[in-house]
N, C-alpha and C positions, 0 to 999 in steps of 0.2 A: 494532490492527489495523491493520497495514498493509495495513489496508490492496489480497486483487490482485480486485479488480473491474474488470470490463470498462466498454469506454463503453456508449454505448445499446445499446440490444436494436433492429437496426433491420426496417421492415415487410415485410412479406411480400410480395419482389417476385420469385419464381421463378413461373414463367407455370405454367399449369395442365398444360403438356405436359411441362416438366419433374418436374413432380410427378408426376405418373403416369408418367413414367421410373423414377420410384424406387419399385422393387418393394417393397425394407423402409428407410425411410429411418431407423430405428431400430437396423441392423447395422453401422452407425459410430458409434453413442452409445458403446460398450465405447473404442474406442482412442480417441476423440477425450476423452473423461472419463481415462482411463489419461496422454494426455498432457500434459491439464490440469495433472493433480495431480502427475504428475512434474515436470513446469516448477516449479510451486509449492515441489514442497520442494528444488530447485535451486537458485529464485531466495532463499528463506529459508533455507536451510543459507550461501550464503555469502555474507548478512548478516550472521550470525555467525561468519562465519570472520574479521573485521573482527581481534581480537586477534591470533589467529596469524600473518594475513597480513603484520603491522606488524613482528611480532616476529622474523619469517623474512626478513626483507627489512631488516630496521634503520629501519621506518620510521614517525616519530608514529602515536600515533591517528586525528588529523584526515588526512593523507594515506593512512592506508588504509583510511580510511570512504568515500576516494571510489569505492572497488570499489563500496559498496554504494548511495553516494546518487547517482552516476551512475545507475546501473543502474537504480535508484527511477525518476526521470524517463523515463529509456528507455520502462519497462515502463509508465508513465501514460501517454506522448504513442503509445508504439505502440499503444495499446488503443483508442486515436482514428483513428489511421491505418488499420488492420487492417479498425477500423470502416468503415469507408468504402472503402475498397479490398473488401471483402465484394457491394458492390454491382457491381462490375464487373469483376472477377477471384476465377476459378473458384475455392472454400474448399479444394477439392483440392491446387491450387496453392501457396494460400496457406500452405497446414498445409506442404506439402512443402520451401516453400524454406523458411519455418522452422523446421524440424528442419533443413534442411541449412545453416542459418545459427549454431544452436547447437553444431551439430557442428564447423564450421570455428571457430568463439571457442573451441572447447574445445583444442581442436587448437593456435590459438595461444597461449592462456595455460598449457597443459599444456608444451609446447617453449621458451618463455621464460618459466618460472617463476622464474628469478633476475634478469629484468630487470623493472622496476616497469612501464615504461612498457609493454612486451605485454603484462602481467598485465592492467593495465587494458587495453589494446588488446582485450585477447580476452574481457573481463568483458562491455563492450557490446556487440561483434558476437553475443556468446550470448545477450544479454538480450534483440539485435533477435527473435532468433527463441523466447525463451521467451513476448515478449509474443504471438507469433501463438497459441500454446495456451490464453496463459490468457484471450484473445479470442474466440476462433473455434469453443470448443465454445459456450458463449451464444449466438452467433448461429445456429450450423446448429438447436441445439435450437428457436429461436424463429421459426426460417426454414420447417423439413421439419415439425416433428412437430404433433400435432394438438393444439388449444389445453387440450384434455384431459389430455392427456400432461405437458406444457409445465412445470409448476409443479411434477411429480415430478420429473421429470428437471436443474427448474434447483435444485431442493432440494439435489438427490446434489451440484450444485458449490457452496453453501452448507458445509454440508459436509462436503464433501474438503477447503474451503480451509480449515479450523478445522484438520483431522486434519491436511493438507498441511504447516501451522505447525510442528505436535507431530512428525510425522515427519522434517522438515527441520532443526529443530532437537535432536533425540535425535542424526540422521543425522551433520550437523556436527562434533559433539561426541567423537562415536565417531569420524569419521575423524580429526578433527584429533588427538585425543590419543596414539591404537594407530597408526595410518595416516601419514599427512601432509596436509595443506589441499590440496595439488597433487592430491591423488587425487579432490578434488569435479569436476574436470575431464574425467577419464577416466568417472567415473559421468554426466557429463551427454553424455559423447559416445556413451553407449549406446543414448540414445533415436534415436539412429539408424537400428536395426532398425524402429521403428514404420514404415518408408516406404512398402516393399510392404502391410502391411494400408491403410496410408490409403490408396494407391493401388486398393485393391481393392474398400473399403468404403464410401469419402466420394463420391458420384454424383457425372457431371460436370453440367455449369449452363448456362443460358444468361441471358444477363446483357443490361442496359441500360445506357446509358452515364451516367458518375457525374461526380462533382468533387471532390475533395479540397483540402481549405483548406489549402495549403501556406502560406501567409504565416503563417497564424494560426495554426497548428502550429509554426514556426520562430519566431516572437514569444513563444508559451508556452514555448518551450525556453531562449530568451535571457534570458526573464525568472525562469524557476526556476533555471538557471544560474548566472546569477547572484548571488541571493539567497545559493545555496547557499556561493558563494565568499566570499561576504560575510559571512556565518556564517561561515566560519574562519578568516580573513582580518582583517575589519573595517576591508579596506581601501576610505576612502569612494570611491574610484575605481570601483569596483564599484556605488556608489549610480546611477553615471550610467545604466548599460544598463538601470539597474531601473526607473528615474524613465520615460528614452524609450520604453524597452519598455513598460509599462505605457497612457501616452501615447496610442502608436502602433495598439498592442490595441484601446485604446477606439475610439480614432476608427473603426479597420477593421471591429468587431463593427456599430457605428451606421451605416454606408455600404456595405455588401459582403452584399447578400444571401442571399451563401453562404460567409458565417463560419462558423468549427469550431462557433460557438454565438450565439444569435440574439442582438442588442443590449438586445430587451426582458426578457431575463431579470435582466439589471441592477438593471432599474428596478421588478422584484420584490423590496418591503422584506425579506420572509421570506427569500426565496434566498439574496440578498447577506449577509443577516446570518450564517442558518447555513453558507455557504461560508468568513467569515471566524473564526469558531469552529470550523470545521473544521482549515484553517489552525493556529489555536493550540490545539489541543487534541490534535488528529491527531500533530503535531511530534513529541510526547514518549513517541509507540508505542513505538520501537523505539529513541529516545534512550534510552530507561530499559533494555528488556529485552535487547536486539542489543550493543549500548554499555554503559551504566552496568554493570549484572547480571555479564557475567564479568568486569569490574575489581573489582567489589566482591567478588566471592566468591571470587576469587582471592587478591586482596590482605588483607582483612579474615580468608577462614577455610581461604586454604590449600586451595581446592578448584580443581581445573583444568576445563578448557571440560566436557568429557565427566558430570560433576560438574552442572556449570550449566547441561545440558539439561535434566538429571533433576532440578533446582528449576522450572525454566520449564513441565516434561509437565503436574503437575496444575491449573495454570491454563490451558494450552490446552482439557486436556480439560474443567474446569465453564465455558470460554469455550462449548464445542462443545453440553454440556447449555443451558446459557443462551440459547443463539440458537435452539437449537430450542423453548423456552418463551415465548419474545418472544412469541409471539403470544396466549396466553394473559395473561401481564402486562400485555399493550397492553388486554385488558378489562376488567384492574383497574384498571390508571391511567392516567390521559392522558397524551397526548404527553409535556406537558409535565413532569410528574409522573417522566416516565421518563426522560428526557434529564438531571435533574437529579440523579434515583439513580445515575444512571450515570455524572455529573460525578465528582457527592461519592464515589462508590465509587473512581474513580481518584484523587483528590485524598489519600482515605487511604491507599489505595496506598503513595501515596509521600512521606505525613508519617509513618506509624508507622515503618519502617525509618529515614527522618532523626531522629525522636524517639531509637528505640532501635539505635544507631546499635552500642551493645557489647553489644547482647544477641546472643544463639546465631544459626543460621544459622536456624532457625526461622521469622523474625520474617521473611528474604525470601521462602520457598515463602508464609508467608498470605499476604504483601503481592503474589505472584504468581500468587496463587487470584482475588484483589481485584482485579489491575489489568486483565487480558483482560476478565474479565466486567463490567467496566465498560465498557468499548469494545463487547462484543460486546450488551449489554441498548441501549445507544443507536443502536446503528448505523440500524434501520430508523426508529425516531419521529421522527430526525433525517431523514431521508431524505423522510417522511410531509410534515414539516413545513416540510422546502425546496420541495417542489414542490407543497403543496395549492391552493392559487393559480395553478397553471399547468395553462393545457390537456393533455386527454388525449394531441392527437396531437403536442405537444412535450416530452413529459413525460421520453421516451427521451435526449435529445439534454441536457436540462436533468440528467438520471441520471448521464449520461455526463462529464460538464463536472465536474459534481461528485465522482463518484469519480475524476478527474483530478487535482481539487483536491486527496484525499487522497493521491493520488501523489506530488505536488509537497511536501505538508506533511513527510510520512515524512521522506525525505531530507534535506531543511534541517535536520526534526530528531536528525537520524544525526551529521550537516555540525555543529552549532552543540553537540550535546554532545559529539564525540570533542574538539572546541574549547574545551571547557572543561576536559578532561580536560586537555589540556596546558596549560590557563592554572592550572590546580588552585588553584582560587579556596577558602579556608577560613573567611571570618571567622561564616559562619551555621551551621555546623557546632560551633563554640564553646558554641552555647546548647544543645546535646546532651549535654553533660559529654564529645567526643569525648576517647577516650584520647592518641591522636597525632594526624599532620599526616595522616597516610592518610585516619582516620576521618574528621577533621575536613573532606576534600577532597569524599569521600564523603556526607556529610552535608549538606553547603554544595549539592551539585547536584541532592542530591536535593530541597532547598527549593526552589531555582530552579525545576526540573522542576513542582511542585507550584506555586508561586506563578504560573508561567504558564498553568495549568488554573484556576487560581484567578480571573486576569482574563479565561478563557472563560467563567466561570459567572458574573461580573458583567457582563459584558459581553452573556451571554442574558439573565439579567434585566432588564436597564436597557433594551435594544432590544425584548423580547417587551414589556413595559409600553406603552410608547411605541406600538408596532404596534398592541396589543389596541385601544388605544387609539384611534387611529385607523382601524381597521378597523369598532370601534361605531359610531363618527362617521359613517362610510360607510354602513352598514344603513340607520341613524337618516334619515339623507337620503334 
């Protein structure tokens, strides 16, 4: 799961006169949901366009994962930004320059498709503006519509973002194979039609005046930035922006009252810990399915991208059954109970393919039935259990921060597996009885994949211990 969650849902601050402006403020849910889920399978079609894009251009894995872990970051810190800019610039606006912000990156990576450096050029000016979609419908739904309404309507973007996956990556697959990867550019510069309906449908606002944490927005991008070079790289020079950045962050969140994110949520044991599980756990979304998945099916059974949507469709789809059962589940087991299922169900995931590394092509569709619904069974108990400890009315901003976090994880782990992909590390692929160097390359990352899910689940145990722990001690007092 990568993962597109917006930041907070922020309060309801359109005064009552704009509200009763809005004759139906539910005849902009249709385009503003339409161009959610278009962004969606734009921004996920070409994460997986990662192969082709390398291969049309002569260029590693690691350099053309940065189409997609650029772009990753983009779409986290813009969900912040959007956030915040929602409080004092019209959503009419906002929706409009971003469609005309994706329209112009489509524009430049579609006319310099044979240069790297536009391709990417024109990746992130798109992404600036798919992050206002997959922003700004959350917020108008939590803004306009009645607290009644609120929970269908944020459902339908639950999902679409499951279905948005399954679309976007069937979509990819098929261009890239029949098509060309250049033609996801020409399909994202269609959303340009929506402009007149937003214009006609999204109310205009009247707004109060706001602040935007620019420092701590630019500190969060220096510091995922980095990471991410770092991961491909491994050059310690890159440790340095990580170290000050990090630093700096702190100090500003503890001194700056109107930090991206309040200081005290820090020194919430729960939060810090599952952000930092997040972190390692999140990483290996898209390193496996975006990354690994068309190397391996490629390489291993001779199947091209087009091929490797249609292994990836029926894990979206029992991802899509799953999240809508979460809630059901959550009566059977506890949190905790549920974060761990949904560890160990990724963890198989990605030991049975390393185990059966020569068996048929099989052994990836289950392991791709397994790996989304692992992600998609955790997402909320994790989310429950970062924020049970924090007040109601920060509860948004501490939401926000967090799915940022997953923002941030995706992409390093996009960054640090096309990076192993070119170091084609073999020796734990060995104890698979791998056939060749392929298999054995194969198998090797997909331990690593696994062994680092592995020290997010000791790493919940060992701190939920310690916590419970100290939390009894607290009562008791």
């Amino acid at each position: 799961m990568t993962t597109s969650k917006t930041a907070s849902a922020p309060t309801k601050r359109a005064s009552a006169a704009t509200a009763s402006a809005v004759l139906n403020p539910k005849a902009a849910v249709p385009i503003l949901l339409f161009t959610f889920v278009f962004c969606l399978v734009i921004d996920n079609g070409f994460k997986f366009m990662t192969k082709p894009i390398g291969e049309a251009l002569g260029l590693s894995p690691t350099t053309a994962s940065l189409q997609a872990t650029l772009a990753g970051i983009v779409i986290g810190i813009g969900a912040v930004v959007y956030t915040a800019l929602a409080d004092t610039i019209s959503i009419r606006l906002l929706m409009t320059a971003g469609v005309a912000m994706v329209a112009v990156g489509s524009v430049i990576g579609f006319l310099g498709q044979d240069v790297w450096a536009l391709v990417l050029l024109g990746r992130i000016v798109q992404t600036c503006g798919l992050a206002a979609a997959e922003t700004l419908y959350v917020i108008y739904v939590t803004k306009y519509l009645d607290a009644k309404d609120q929970k269908t309507y944020l459902g339908f973007s639950t999902s679409a973002f499951q279905m948005a996956l399954l679309v976007g990556t069937l979509t990819s697959g098929l261009v890239a194979t029949y098509v060309s990867w250049t033609a996801m550019f020409i399909i994202a510069f269609a959303l340009i039609v929506t402009i007149p309906v937003l214009l006609k449908t999204v109310p205009k606002e009247q707004h109060s005046a706001g602040h935007v944490d620019v420092l701590g927005l630019f500190l969060i991008a220096v510091i995922a930035t980095s990471v991410m070079f770092f991961m491909q790289a491994f050059n310690p020079l890159y440790l340095l922006p990580i170290v000050l950045g990090v630093a700096w962050f702190a100090y500003h969140v503890g001194h700056n009252p109107n930090a991206v994110v309040s200081g005290e949520f820090f020194r919430n044991g729960r939060y810090v810990c599952v952000l930092l599980i997040v972190l390692l756990v999140y990483s290996v979304q898209l390193g496996y399915s975006a990354i690994l998945l068309p190397y391996m099916v490629d390489s291993l059974h001779g199947i091209k991208l087009d091929g490797a949507a249609y292994i990836l469709a029926p894990g979206y789809i029992c991802a899509v059954i799953v999240g809508a059962l979460s809630g059901k589940i959550g009566r059977v087991l506890s949190s905790r109970q549920t974060i761990l299922l949904g560890l160990g169900m990724i963890t198989l995931a990605l030991v049975l393919p390393a185990v059966l590394i020569n068996a048929s092509v099989a052994v990836l569709i289950v392991s791709m039935v397994i790996f989304p619904s692992g992600f998609a069974l955790m997402y909320a108990p994790l989310v429950a259990t970062a924020v049970g400890k924090i007040p109601a009315a920060k509860s948004g901003i501490a939401i926000g921060f967090y799915n940022l976090t997953i923002n941030i994880a995706v992409p390093v782990g996009i960054a640090y597996s096309a990076k192993l992909l070119d170091i084609a590390p073999s020796a734990l692929g060995r104890m698979s009885n791998a056939a060749d160097q392929t298999q054995q390359v194969a198998s090797t990352i997909l331990w690593i994949l696994a062994l680092i899910v592995i020290a997010g689940i000791g790493f919940y145990l060992a701190t939920d211990r310690v916590l419970s722990r100290r939390e009894s001690a607290e009562v008791m007092q």
